[in-house]
C-alpha positions as CSV (number, residue, x, y, z in Angstrom):
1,X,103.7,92.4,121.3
2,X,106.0,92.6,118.2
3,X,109.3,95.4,119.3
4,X,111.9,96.3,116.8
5,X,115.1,98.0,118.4
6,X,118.0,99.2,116.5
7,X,117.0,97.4,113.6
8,X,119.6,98.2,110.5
9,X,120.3,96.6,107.0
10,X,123.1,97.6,105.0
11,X,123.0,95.7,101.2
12,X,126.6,95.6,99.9
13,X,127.6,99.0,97.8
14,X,127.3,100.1,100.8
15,X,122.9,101.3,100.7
16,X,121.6,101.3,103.9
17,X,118.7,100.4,103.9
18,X,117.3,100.6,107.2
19,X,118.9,102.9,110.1
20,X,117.7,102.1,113.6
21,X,114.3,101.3,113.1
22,X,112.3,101.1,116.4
23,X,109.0,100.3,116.9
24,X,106.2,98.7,118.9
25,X,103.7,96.2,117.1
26,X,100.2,95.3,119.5
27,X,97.5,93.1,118.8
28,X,95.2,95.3,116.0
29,X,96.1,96.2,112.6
30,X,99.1,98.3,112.5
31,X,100.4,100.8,109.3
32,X,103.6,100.7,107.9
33,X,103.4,103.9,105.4
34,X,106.3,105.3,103.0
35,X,107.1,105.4,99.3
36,X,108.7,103.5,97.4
37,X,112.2,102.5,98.3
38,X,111.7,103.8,102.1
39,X,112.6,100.2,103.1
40,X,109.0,98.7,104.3
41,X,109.5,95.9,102.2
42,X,113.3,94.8,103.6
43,X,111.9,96.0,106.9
44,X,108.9,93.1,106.2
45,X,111.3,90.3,104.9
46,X,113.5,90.8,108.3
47,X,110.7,90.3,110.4
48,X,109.0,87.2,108.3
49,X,112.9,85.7,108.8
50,X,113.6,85.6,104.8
51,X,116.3,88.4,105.2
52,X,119.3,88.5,107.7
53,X,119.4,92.0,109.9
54,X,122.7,93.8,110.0
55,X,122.0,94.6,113.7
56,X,119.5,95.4,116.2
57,X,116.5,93.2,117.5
58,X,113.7,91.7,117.0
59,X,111.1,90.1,119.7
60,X,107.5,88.8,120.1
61,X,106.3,88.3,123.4
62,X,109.8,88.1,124.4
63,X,111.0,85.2,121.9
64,X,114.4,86.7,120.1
65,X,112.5,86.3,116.1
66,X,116.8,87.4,114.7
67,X,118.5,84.8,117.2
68,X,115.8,81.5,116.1
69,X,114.0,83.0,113.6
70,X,112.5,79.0,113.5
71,X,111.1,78.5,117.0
72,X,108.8,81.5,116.3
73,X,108.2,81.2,112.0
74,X,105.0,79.0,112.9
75,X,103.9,81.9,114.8
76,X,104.0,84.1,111.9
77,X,102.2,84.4,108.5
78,X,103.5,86.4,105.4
79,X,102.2,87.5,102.8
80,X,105.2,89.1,100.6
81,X,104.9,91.8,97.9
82,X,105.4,89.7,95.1
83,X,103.7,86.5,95.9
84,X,104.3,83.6,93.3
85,X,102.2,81.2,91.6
86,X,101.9,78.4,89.3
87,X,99.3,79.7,86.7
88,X,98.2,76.1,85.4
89,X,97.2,74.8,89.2
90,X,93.7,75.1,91.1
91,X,93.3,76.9,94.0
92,X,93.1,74.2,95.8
93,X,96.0,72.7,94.3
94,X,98.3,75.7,94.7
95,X,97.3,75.8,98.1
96,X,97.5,72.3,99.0
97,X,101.3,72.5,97.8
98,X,102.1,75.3,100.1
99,X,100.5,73.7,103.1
100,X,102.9,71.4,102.7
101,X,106.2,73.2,101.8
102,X,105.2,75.1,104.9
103,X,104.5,71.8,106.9
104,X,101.1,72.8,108.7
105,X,99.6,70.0,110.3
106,X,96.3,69.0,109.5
107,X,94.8,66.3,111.4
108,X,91.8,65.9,108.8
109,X,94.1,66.2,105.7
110,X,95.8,68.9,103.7
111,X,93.0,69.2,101.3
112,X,90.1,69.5,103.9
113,X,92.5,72.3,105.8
114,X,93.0,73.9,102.0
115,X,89.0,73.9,101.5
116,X,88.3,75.5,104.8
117,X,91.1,78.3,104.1
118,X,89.4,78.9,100.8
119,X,86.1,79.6,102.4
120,X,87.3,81.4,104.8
121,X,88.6,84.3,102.1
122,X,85.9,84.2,99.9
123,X,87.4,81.4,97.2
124,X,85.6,78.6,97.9
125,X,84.1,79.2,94.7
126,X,87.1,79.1,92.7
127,X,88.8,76.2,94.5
128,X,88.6,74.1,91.0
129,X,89.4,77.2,88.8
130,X,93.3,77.4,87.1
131,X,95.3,80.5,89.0
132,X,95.4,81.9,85.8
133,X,92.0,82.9,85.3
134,X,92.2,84.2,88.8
135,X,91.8,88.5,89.5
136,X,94.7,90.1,91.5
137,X,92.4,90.5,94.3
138,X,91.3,86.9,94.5
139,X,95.4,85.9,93.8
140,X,95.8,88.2,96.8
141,X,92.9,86.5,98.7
142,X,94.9,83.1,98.1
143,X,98.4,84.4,99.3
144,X,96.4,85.5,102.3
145,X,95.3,82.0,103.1
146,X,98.8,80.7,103.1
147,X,99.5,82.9,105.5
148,X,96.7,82.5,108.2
149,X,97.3,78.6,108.2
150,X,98.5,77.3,111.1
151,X,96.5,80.4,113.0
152,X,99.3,82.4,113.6
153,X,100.0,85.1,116.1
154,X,101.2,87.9,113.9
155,X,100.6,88.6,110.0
156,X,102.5,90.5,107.7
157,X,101.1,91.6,104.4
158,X,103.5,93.7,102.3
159,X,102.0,96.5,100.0
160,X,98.6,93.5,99.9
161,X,96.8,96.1,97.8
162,X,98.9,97.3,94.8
163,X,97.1,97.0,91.3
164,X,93.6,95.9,92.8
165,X,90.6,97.6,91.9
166,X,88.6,99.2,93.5
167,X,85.6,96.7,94.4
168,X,88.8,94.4,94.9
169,X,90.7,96.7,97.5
170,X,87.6,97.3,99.3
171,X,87.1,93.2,99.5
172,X,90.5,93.1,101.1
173,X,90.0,95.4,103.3
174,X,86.9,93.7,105.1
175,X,89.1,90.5,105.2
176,X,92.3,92.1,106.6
177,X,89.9,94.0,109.5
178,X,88.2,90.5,110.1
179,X,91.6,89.0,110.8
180,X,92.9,91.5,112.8
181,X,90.2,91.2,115.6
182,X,92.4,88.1,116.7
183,X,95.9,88.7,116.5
184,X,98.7,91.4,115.4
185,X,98.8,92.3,111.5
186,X,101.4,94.6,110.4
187,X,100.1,96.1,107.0
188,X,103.0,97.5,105.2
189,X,101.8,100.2,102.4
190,X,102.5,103.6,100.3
191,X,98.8,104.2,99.8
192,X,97.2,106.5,102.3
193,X,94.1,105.3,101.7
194,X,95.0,101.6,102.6
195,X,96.3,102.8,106.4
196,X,92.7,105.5,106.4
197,X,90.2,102.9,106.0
198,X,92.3,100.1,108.1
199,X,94.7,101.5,110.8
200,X,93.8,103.0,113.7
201,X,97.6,103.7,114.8
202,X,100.9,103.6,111.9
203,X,104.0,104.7,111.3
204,X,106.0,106.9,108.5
205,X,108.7,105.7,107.3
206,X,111.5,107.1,104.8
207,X,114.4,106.9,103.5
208,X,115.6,103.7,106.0
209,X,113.8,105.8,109.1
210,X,111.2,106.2,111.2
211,X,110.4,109.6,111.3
212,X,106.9,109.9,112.9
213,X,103.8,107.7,115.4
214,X,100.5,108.5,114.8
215,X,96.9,107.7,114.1
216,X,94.8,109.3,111.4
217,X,92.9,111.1,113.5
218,X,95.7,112.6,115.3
219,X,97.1,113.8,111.9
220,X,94.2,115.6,110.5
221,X,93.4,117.1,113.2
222,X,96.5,118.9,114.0
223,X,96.4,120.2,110.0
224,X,93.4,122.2,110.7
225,X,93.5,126.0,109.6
226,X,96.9,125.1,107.7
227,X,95.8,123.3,104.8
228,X,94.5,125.5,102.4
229,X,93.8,125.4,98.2
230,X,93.6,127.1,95.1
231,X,94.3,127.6,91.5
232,X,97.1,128.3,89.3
233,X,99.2,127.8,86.2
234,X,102.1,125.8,85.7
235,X,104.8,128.2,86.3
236,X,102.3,129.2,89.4
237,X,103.1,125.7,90.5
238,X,106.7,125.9,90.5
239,X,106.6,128.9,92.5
240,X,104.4,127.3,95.3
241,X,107.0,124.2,95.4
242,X,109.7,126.5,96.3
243,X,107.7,128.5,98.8
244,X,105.1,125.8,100.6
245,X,105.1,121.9,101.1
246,X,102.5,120.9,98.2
247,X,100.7,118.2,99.2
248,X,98.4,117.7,96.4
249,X,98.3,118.9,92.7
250,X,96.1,118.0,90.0
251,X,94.3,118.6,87.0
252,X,90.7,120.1,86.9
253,X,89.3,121.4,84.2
254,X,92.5,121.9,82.9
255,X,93.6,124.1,85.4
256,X,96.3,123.3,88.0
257,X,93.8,122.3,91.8
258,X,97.0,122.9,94.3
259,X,96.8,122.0,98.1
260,X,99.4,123.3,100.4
261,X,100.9,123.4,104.1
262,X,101.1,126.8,105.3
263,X,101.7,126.1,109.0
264,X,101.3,130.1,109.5
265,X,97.4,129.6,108.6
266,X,98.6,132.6,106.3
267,X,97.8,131.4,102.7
268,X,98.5,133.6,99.3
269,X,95.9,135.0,97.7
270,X,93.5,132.7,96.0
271,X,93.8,130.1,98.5
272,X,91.1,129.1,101.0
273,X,91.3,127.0,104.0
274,X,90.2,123.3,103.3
275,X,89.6,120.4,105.7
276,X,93.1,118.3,105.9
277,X,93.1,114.8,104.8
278,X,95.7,112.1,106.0
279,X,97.1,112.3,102.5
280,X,97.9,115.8,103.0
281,X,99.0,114.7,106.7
282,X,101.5,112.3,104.7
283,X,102.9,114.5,102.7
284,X,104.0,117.6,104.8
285,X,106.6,115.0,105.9
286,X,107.4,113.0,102.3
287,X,105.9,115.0,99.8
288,X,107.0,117.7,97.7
289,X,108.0,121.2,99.1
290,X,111.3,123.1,100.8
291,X,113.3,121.0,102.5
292,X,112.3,117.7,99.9
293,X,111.5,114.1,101.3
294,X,112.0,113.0,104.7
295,X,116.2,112.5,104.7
296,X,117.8,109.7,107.0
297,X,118.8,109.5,110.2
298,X,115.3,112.1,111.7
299,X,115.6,115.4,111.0
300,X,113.3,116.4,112.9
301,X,110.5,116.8,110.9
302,X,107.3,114.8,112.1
303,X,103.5,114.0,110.8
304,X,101.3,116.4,111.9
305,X,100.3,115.3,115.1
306,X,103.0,112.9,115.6
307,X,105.3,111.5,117.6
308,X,108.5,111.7,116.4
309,X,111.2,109.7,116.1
310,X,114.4,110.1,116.1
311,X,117.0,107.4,114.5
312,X,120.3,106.5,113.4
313,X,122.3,103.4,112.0
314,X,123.4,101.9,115.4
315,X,121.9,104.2,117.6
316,X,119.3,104.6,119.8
317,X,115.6,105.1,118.3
């Protein structure tokens, strides 16, 4: 089990970027959801032991990660949001080199261990091919070898599906679920989708907090008869953000297709009841409406469904 207590980062300025995060990791795939700037990513690089907490703790199975973060880094695999490469190596080459920055054993040789990590995510193919002709998903596929060598307990992949295609995304996810069947991965995201098709349990984070515990189910199903849609015009549009939480709005046909949370189950006219997505479960706490984006320290607003969480920079969460 991975636990986070109390976990905050202040960068100098003073931001805050974290403000008592708690949480429980178990074995499983495990979401990490928020936008942009919520603070998954510094949240990520505490836990992989690139980046020195401000205060608060951080265990696996009891072993302090913050206090020795070496006595437990072989335990852990990282894949980090922006995940560097020489262009003009192999495969193989790029990922012999990191075998031995990261100083895996190998008892039959770095370049037999490299091969078998490259089958195992689908590269073997493209073990003699320069990274530069390489797809983002199979560059993704490669950073994800990296990680797994050494067969680690926990793996943490940081926003692993950003700028893949489709076919691509859906490639990762089979090898993410495969991986997960073994051991804890912590899949840090802001696309709904990536936690719907992966993660049975995840939290929401924003704005430095936790602010809600759920699973997808969970937080569909406690959307029902308050999810509703319709039409409208632009200036129609402004006037639902004002009134209702609007958790999707897009163009059909030229016309404005507007989903909203109407906790009351009583919509305008217009607007018909519609069965609730995680998406629209994600956005009646982030998304736009009264009240704006989740605001720091829990105000009390939670994912449908959810647990919530209160936290605050140095207290308890």
């Amino acid at each position: 089990m991975l636990s986070v207590h109390n976990l905050v980062k202040v960068y100098p300025g003073p931001v805050t970027a974290l403000r008592g995060v708690g949480l429980d990791v178990p074995t499983g795939m495990f979401g990490l959801l928020g936008p942009n700037g919520a603070g998954k990513s510094t949240l990520m690089k505490i836990l992989a032991g690139t980046l020195e907490a401000t205060s608060g703790s951080v265990t696996l199975d009891g072993e302090d990660i913050l206090a020795d973060p070496m006595r437990v880094r072989s335990q852990l695999g990282y894949l980090p949001q922006d995940f560097g490469f020489y262009p003009n190596l192999t495969g193989e080459q790029m990922l012999t080199y990191l075998l031995k920055l990261k100083g895996v054993q190998a008892p039959n040789g770095q370049k037999r261990l490299a091969a078998e990590l490259l089958a195992r995510v689908n590269l073997a193919f493209a073990a003699k091919r320069k990274l530069k002709g390489y797809s983002g998903g199979m560059r993704q596929r490669l950073g994800i070898a990296q990680a797994i060598a050494g067969d680690p307990r926990i793996l943490i992949v940081d926003e692993p599906t950003a700028g893949l295609d489709p076919e691509e995304r859906h490639r990762f996810y089979r090898l993410l679920a495969e991986l997960a069947r073994d051991r804890t991965v912590l899949l840090s995201t802001h696309i709904v989708e990536d936690v719907a098709v992966l993660c049975p349990r995840f939290v929401v984070i924003a704005a430095g907090s936790i602010v809600a515990v759920t699973t997808p189910e969970e937080a569909r199903k406690n959307l029902e008869g308050k999810i509703f849609e319709g039409t409208g015009t632009d200036d129609d549009l402004v006037a639902l953000r004002d009134r209702y939480r609007v958790t999707q709005a897009v163009l059909v046909e030229g016309e404005n297709r507007v989903r909203i949370h109407v906790p009351s189950g009583r919509a305008p006219s217009g607007f018909s009841p519609v069965v609730a997505s995680l998406e629209d479960a994600y956005m009646t706490v982030v998304g736009s409406g009264p009240g704006g984006a989740a605001a720091p320290n829990g105000d009390g607003r939670t994912l449908a469904g959810a647990t919530p969480v209160r936290a605050a920079a140095g207290g308890e969460s």
